[in-house]
PASEBA-1860 file (N, C-alpha, C; in nm, 3 decimals):
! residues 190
1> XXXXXXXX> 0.084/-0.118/0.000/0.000/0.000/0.000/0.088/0.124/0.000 ~ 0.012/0.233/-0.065/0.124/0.334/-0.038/0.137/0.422/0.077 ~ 0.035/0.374/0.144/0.011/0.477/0.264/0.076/0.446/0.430 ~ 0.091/0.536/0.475/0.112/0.529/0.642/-0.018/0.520/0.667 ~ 0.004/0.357/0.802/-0.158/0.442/0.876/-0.188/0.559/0.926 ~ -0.059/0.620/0.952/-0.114/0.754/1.015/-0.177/0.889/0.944 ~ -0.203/0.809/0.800/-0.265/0.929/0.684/-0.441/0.896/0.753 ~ -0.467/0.802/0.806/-0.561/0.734/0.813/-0.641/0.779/0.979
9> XXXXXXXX> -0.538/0.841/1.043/-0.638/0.964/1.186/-0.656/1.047/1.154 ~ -0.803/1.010/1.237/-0.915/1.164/1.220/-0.814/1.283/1.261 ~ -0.901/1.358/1.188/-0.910/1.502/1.206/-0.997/1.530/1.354 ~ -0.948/1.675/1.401/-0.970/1.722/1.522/-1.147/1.737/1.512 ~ -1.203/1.731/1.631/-1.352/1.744/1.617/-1.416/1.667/1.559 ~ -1.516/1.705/1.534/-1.678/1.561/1.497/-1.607/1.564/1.333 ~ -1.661/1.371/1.311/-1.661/1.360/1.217/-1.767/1.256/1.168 ~ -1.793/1.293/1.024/-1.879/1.185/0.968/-1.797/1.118/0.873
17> XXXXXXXX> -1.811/0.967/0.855/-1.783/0.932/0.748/-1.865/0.819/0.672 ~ -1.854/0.910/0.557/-1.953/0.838/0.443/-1.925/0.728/0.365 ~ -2.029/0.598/0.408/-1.984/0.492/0.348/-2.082/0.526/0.243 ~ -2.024/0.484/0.129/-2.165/0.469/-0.029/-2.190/0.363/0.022 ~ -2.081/0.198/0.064/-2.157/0.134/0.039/-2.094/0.013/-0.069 ~ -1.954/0.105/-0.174/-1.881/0.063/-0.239/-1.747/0.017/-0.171 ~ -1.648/-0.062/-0.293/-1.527/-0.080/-0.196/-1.454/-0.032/-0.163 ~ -1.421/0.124/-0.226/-1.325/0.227/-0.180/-1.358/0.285/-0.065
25> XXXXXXXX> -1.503/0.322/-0.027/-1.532/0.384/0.088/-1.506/0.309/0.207 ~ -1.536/0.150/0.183/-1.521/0.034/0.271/-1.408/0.018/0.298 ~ -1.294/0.008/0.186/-1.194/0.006/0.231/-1.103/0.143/0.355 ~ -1.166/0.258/0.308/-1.143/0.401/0.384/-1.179/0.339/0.541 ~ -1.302/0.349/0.532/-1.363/0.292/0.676/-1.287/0.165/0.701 ~ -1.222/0.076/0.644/-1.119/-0.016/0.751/-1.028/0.027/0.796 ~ -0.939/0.110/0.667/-0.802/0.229/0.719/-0.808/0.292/0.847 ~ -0.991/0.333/0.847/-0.992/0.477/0.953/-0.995/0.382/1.097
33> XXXXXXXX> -1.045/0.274/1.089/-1.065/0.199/1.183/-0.954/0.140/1.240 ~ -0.886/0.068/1.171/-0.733/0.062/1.229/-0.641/0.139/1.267 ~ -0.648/0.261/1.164/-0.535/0.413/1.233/-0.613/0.441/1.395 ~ -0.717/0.455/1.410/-0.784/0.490/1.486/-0.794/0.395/1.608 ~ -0.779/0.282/1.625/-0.766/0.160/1.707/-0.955/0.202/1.728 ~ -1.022/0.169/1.606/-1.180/0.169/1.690/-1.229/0.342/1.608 ~ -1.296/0.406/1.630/-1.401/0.533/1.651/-1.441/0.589/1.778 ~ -1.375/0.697/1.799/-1.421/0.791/1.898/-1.585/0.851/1.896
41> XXXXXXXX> -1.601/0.863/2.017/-1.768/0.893/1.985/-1.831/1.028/1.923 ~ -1.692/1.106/1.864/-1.723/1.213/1.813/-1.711/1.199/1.614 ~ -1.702/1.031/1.626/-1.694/1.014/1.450/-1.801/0.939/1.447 ~ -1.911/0.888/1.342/-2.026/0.854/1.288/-2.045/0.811/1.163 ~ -2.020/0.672/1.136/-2.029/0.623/1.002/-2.189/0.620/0.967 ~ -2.205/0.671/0.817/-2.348/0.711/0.774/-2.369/0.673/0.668 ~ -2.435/0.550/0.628/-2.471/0.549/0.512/-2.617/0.566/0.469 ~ -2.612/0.669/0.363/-2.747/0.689/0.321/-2.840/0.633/0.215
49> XXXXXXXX> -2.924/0.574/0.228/-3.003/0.471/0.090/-3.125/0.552/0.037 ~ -3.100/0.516/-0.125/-3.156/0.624/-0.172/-3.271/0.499/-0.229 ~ -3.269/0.437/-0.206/-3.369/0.277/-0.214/-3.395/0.242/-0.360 ~ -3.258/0.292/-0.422/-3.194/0.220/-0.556/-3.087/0.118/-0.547 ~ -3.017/0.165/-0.442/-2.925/0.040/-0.385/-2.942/-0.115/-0.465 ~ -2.838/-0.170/-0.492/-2.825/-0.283/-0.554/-2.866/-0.385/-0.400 ~ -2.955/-0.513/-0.378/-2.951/-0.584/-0.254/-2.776/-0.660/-0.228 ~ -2.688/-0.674/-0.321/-2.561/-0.682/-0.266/-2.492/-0.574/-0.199
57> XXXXXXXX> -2.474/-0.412/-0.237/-2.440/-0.310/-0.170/-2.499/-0.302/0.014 ~ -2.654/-0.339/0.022/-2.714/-0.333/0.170/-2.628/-0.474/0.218 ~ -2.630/-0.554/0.192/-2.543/-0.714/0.211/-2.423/-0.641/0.261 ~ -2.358/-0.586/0.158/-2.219/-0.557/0.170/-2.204/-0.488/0.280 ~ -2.284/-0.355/0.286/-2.251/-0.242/0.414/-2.309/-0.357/0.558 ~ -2.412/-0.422/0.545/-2.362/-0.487/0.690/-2.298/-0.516/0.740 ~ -2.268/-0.655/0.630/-2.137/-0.747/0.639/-2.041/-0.660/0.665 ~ -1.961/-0.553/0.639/-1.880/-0.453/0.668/-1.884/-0.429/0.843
65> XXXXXXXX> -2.006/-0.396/0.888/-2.078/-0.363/0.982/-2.016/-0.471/1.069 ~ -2.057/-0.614/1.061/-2.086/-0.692/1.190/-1.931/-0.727/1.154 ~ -1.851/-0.747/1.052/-1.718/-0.803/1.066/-1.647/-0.722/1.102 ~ -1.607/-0.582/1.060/-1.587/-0.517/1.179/-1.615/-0.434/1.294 ~ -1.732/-0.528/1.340/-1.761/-0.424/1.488/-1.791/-0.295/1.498 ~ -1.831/-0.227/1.351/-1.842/-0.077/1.393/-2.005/-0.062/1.338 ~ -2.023/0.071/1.429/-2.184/0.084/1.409/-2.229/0.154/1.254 ~ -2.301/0.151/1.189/-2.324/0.203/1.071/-2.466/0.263/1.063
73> XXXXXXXX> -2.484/0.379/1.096/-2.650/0.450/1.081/-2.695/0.441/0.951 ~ -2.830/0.370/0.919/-2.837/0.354/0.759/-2.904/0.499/0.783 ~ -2.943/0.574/0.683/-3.035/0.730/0.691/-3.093/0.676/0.560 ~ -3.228/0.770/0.514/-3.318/0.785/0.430/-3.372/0.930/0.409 ~ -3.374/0.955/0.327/-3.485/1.125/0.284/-3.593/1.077/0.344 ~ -3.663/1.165/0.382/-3.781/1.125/0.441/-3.862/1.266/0.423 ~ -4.009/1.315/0.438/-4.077/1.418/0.440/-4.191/1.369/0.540 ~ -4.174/1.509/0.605/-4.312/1.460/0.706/-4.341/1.638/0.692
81> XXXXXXXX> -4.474/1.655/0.675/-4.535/1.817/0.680/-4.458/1.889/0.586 ~ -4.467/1.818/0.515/-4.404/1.971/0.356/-4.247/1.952/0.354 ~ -4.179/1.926/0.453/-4.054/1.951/0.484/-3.961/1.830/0.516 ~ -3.833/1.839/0.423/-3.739/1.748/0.409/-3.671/1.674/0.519 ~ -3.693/1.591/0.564/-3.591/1.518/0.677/-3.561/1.398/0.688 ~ -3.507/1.273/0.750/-3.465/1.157/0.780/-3.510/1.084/0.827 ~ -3.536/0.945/0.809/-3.551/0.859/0.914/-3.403/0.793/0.873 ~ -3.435/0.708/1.017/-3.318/0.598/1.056/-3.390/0.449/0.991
89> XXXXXXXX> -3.320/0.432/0.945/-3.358/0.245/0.910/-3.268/0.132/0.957 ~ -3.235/0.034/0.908/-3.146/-0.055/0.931/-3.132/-0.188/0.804 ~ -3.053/-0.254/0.776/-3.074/-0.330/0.651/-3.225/-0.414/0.586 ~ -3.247/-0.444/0.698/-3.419/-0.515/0.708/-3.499/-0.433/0.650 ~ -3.452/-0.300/0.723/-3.593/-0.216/0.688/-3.599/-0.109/0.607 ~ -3.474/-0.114/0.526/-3.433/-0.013/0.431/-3.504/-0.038/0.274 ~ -3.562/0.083/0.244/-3.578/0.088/0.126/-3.536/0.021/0.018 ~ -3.607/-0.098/-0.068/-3.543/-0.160/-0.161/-3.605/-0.143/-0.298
97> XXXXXXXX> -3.711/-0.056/-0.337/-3.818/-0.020/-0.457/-3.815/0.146/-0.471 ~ -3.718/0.167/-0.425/-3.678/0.330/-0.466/-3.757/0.437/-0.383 ~ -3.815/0.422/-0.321/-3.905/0.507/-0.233/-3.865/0.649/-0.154 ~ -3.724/0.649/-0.106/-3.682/0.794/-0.104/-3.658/0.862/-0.231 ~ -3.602/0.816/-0.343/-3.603/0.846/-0.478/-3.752/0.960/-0.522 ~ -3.822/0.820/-0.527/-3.953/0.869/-0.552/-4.038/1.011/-0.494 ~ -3.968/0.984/-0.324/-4.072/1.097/-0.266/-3.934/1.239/-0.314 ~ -3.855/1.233/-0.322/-3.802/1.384/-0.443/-3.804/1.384/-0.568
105> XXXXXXXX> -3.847/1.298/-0.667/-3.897/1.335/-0.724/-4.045/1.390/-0.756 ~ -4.119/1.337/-0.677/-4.267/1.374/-0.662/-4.241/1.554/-0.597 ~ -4.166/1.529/-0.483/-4.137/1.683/-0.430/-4.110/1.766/-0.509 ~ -3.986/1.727/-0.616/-3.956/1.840/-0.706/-4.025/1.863/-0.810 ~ -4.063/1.783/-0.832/-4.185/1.763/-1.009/-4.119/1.726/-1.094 ~ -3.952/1.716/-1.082/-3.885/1.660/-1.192/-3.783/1.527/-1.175 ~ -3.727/1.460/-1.253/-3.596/1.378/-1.224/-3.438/1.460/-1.238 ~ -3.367/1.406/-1.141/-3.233/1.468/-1.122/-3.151/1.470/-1.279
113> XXXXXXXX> -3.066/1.557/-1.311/-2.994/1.567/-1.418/-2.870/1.596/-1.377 ~ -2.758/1.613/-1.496/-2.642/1.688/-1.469/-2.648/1.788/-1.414 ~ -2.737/1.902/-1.434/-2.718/2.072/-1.372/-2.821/2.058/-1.255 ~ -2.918/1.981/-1.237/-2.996/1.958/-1.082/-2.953/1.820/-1.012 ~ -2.846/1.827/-0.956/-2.767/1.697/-0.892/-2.852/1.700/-0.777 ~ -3.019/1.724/-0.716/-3.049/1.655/-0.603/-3.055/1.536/-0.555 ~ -3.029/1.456/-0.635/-3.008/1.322/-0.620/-2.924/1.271/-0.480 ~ -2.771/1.336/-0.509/-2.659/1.328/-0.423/-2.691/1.417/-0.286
121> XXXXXXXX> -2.741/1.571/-0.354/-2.746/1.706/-0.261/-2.865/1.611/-0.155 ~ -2.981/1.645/-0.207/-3.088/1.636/-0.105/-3.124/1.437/-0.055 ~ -3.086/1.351/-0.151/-3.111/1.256/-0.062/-2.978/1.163/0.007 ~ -2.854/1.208/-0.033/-2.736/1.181/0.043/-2.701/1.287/0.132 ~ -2.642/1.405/0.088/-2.563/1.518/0.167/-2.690/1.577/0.240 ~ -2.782/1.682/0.208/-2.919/1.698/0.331/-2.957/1.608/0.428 ~ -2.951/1.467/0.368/-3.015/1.383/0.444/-2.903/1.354/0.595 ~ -2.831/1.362/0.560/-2.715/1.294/0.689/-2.693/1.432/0.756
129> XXXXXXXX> -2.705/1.518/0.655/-2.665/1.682/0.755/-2.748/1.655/0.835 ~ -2.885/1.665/0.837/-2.990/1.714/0.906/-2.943/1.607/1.039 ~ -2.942/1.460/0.983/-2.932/1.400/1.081/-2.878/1.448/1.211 ~ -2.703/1.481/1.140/-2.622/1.538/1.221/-2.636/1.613/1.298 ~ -2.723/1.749/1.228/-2.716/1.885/1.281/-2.823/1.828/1.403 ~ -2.891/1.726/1.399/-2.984/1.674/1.530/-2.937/1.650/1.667 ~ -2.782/1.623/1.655/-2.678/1.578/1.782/-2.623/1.702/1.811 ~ -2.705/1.864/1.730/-2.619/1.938/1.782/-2.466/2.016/1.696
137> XXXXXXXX> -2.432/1.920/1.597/-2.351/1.934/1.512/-2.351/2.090/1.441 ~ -2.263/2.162/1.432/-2.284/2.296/1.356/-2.160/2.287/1.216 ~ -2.071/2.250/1.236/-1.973/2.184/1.167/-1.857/2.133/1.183 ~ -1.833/2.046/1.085/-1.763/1.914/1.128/-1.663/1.851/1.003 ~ -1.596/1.774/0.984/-1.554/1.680/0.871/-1.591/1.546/0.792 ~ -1.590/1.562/0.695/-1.704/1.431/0.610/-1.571/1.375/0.547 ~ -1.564/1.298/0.568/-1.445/1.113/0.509/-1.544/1.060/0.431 ~ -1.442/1.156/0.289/-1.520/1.101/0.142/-1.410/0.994/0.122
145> XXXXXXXX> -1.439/0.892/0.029/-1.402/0.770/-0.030/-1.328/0.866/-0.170 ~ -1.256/0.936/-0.164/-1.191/0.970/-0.316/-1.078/0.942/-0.318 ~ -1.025/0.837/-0.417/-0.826/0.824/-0.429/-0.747/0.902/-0.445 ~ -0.645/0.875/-0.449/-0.539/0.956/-0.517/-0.528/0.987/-0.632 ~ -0.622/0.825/-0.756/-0.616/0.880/-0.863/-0.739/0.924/-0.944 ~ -0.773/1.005/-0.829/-0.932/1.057/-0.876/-0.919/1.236/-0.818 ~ -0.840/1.258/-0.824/-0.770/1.424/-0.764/-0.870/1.497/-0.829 ~ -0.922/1.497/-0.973/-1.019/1.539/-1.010/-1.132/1.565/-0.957
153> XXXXXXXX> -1.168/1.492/-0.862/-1.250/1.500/-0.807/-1.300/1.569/-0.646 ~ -1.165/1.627/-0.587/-1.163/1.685/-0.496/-1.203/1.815/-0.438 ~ -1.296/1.812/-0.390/-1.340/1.991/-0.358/-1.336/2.075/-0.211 ~ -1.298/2.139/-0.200/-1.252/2.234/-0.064/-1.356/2.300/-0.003 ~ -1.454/2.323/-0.024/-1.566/2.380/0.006/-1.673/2.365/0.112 ~ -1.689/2.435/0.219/-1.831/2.396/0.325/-1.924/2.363/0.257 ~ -2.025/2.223/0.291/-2.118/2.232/0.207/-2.218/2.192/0.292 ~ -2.324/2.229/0.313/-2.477/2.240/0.431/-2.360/2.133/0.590
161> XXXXXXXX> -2.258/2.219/0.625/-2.206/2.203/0.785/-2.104/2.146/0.771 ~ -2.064/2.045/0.670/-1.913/1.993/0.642/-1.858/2.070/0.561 ~ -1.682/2.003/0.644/-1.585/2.045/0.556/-1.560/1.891/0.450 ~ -1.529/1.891/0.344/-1.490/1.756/0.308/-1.316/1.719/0.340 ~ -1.296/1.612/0.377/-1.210/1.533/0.416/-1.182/1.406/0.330 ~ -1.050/1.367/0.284/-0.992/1.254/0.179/-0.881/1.211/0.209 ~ -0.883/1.075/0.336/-0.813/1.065/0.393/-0.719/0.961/0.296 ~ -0.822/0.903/0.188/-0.723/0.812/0.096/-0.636/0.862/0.025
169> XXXXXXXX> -0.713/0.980/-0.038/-0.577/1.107/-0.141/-0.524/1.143/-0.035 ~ -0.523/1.183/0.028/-0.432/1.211/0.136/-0.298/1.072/0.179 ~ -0.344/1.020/0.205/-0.250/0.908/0.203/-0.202/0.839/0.079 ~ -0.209/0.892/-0.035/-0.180/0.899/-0.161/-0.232/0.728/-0.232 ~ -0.339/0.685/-0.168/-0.403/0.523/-0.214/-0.475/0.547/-0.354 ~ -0.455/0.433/-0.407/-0.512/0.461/-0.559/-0.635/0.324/-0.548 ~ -0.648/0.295/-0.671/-0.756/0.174/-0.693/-0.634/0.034/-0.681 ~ -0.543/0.049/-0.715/-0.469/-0.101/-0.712/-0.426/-0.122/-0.617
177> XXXXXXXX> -0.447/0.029/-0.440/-0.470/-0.036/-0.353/-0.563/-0.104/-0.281 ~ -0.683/-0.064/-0.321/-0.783/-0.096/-0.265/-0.825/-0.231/-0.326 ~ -0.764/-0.219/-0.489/-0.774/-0.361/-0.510/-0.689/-0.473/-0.439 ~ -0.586/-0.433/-0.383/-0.487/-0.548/-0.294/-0.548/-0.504/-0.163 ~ -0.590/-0.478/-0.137/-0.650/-0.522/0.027/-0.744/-0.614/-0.036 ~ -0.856/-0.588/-0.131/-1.011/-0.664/-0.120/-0.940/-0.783/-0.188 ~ -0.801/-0.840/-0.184/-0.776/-0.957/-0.292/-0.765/-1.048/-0.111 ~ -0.694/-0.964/-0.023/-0.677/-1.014/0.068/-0.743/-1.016/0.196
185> XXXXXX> -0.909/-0.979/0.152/-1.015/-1.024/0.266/-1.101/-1.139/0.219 ~ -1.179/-1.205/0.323/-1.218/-1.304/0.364/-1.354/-1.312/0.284 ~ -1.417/-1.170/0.267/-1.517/-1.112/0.215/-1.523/-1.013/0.124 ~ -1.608/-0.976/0.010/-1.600/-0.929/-0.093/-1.736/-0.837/-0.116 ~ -1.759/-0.778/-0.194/-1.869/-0.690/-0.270/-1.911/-0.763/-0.372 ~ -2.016/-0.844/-0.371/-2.048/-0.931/-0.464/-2.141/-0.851/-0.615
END
């Protein structure tokens, strides 16, 4: 690998980190877990289902879950009285027929495109803010899953209470690391 674990400790203060769900993020969340000996109770792994999810991805983020011991909040868009917010689910009871999908698009009157990305904004990034901002949170750091060789993709910017955080570009990991760890677990992303 190319990295020190020590690319792999949190940052000072609350953090979230976002599993998609895929193997780069999964793999991030093992890094952070080992640099870290565990999660302090001021970090919060969050994954949000937009109830398009493939049923191997919900498989996967458990299995992630119970093999290593860490807690994983599933979140959902949710609307109750006109107004956008969350529930909590869990693999059982998570959306599998698109149903947070559905209730923004019904909300907005349209489907997401290139230049209206609510897709990501309001049923990933809103959805876990709000969560957050529920514990109190005003702002904090989000542990995105982006490599080293995805730099393209990196943005500096507050966005509804996070700062974003890339602890893999940061530790300069590409895909042929993440492909040699997942050659050498027990379990896979089917």
């Amino acid at each position: 690998m190319a990295s020190a674990m020590t690319d792999y400790l949190l940052p000072e203060g609350n953090v979230q980190i976002s599993f998609s769900g895929g193997r780069t993020s999964a793999f991030m969340l093992h890094q952070i877990l080992e640099a870290n000996n565990g999660l302090p109770d001021r970090a919060k792994v969050i994954f949000t289902n937009t109830g398009r999810e493939m049923e191997q991805t919900l498989d996967f983020v458990q299995e992630c879950s119970d093999r290593w011991n860490v807690n994983v909040t599933w979140l959902e868009y949710d609307e109750v009285d006109g107004k956008n917010t969350y529930k909590e689910v869990n693999h059982n009871s998570s959306s599998r027929n698109g149903e947070p999908f559905e209730k923004v698009i019904l909300r907005y009157g349209r489907l997401p495109n290139a230049l209206q990305r609510y897709c990501t904004g309001i049923l990933k990034i809103q959805t876990a803010s709000k969560y957050l901002k529920s514990f109190g949170w005003k702002n904090w750091k989000n542990c995105l899953g982006i490599r080293a060789d995805e730099k393209k993709r990196l943005k500096d910017k507050l966005d509804q209470g996070y700062y974003p955080y890339y602890p893999i570009a940061l530790a300069d990991d590409t895909l042929v690391d993440v492909e040699k760890f997942w050659l050498k677990q027990s379990f896979k992303l089917r």
